[in-house]
C-alpha positions as CSV (number, residue, x, y, z in Angstrom):
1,X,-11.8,-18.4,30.3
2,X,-15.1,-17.1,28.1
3,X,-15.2,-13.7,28.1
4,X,-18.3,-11.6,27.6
5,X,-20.2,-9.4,25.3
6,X,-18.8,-6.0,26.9
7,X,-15.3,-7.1,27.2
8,X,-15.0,-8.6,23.5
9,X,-16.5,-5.4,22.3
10,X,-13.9,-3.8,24.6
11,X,-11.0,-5.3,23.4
12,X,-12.0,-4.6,19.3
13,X,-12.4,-0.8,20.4
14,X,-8.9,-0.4,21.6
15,X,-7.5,-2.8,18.9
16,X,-9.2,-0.6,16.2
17,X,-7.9,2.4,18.3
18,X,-4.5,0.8,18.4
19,X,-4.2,0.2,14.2
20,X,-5.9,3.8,14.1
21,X,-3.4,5.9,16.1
22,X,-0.6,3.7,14.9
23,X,0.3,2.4,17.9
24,X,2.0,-0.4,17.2
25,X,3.4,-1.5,20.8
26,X,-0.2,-1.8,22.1
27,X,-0.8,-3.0,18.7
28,X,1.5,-6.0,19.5
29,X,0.5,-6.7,22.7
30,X,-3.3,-6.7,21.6
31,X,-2.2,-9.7,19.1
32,X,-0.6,-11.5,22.0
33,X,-3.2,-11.1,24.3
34,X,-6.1,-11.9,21.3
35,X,-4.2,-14.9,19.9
36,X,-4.3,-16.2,24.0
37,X,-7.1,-15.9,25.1
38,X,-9.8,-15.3,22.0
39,X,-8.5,-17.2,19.1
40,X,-11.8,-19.2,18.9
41,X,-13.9,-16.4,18.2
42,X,-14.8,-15.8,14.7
43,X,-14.8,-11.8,15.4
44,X,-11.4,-11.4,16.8
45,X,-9.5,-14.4,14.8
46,X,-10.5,-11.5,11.8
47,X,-8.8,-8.5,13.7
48,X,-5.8,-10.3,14.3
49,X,-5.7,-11.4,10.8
50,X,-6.1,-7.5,10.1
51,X,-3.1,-6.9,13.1
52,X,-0.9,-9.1,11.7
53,X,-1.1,-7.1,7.7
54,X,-0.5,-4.1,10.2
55,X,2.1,-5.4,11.8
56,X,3.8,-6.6,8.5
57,X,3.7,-3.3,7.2
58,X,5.1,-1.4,9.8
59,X,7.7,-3.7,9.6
60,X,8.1,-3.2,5.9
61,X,7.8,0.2,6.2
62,X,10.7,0.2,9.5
63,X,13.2,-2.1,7.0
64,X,12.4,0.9,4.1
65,X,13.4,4.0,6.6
66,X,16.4,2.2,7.9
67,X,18.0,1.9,4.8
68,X,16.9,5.5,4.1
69,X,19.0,6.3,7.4
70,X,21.9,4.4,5.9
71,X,21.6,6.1,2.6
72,X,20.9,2.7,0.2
73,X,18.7,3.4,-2.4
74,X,15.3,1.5,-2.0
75,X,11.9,1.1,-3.4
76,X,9.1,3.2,-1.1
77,X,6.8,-0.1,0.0
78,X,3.7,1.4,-1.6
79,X,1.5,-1.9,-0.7
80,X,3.0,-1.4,3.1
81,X,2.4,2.1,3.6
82,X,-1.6,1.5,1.9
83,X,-2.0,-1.0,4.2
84,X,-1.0,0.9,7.2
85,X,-2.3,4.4,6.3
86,X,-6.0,2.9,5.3
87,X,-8.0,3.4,8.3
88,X,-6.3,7.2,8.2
89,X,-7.3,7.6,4.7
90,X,-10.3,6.5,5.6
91,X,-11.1,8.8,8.3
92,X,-10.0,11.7,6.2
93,X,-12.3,10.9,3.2
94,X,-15.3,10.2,5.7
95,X,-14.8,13.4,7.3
96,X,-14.4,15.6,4.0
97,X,-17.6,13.5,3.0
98,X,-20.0,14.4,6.0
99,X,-18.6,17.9,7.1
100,X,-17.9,20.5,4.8
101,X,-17.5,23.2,7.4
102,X,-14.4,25.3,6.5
103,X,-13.0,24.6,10.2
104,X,-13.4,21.0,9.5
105,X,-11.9,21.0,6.2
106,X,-8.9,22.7,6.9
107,X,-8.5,20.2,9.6
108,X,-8.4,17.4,7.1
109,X,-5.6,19.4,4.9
110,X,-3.9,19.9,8.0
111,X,-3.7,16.4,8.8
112,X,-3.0,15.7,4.7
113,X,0.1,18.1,5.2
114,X,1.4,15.4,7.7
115,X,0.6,12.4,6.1
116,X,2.8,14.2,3.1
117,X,5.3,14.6,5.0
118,X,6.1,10.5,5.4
119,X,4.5,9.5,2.1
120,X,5.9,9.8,-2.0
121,X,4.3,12.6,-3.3
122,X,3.2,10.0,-6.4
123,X,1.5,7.9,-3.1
124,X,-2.1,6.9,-5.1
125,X,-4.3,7.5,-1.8
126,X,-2.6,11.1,-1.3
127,X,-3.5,12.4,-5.0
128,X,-7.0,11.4,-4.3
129,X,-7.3,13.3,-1.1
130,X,-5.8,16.2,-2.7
131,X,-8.1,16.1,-5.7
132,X,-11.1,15.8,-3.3
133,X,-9.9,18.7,-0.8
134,X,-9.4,20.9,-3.6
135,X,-12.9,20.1,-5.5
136,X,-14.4,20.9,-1.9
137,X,-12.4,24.0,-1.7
138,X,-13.3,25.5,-4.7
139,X,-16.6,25.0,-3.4
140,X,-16.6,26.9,-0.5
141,X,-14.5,29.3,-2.3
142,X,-18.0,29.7,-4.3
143,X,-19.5,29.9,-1.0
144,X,-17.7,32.7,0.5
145,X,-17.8,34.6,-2.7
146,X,-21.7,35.0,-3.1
147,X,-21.9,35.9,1.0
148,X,-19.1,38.5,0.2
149,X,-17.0,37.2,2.0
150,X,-13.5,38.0,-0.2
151,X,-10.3,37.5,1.8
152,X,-11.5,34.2,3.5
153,X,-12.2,32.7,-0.1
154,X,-9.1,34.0,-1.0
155,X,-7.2,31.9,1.6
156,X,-9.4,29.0,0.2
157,X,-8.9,29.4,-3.3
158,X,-4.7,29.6,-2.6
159,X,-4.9,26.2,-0.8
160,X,-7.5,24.7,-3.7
161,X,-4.6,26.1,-6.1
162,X,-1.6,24.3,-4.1
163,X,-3.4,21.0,-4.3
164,X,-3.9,21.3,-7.5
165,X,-0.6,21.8,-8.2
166,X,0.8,19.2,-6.1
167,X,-1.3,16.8,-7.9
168,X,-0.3,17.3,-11.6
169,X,3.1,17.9,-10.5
């Protein structure tokens, strides 16, 4: 059956949510349903080229935690985990770029502490994040400063010092 307009540009929305959230059950079942019944269109033959990397990954990255669990030493999947943690990275450097409130970047360094948490601290896309939060840091830490506004820059300047840290560590 053809499917329309709306309902193609439905099914890329929750396929790009899907990779996005890391959902990787609806993830696979997006791929099953795309490879069905839209493997003709140019549009979505693309996504599911993009799925299946995903896919890939996460299973590269499920073999690599498993053998963490069973205590065998083994390689972090760098190319896996950049693949799958793009669109995040992504996200997080867009947001830093177009919103430098102080609410906004701490949001971004709160959602960098948890993407540290499952990545090598030596993880390429990491360092740069932390580079970039700190530079913008320091900035607002200039910011706060000239409005007098000590204790807040303060708090910013100690988390502009722990990236720092964490990346020439």
């Amino acid at each position: 059956p053809e499917l329309s307009a709306v309902e193609i540009k439905q099914y890329k929305f929750h396929f790009n949510k899907a990779i996005n959230g890391h959902n990787v059950s609806k993830l696979n079942n997006l791929i099953a349903v795309g490879s069905e019944l839209l493997a003709d269109n140019k549009e979505i033959q693309d996504l599911l080229v993009h799925g299946d990397s995903i896919r890939s990954s996460v299973a590269t990255l499920s073999a690599y935690h498993e053998q963490q669990k069973e205590g065998a030493p083994a390689p972090f999947p760098y190319h896996a985990a950049t693949t799958f943690y793009k669109g995040s990275f992504e996200d997080l450097n867009s947001r830093l770029r177009n919103n430098r409130s102080l609410a906004e970047v701490d949001a971004v360094f709160a959602e960098l502490e948890g993407l540290r948490a499952d990545l090598p601290a030596d993880f390429p896309e990491i360092l740069k994040l932390q580079k970039e939060l700190a530079s913008v840091y320091l900035s607002q830490a200039e910011i706060l400063l000239k409005q007098h506004k000590v204790r807040t820059a303060e708090r910013v300047m100690q988390r502009a010092n722990k990236l720092l840290l964490l990346t020439s560590a």
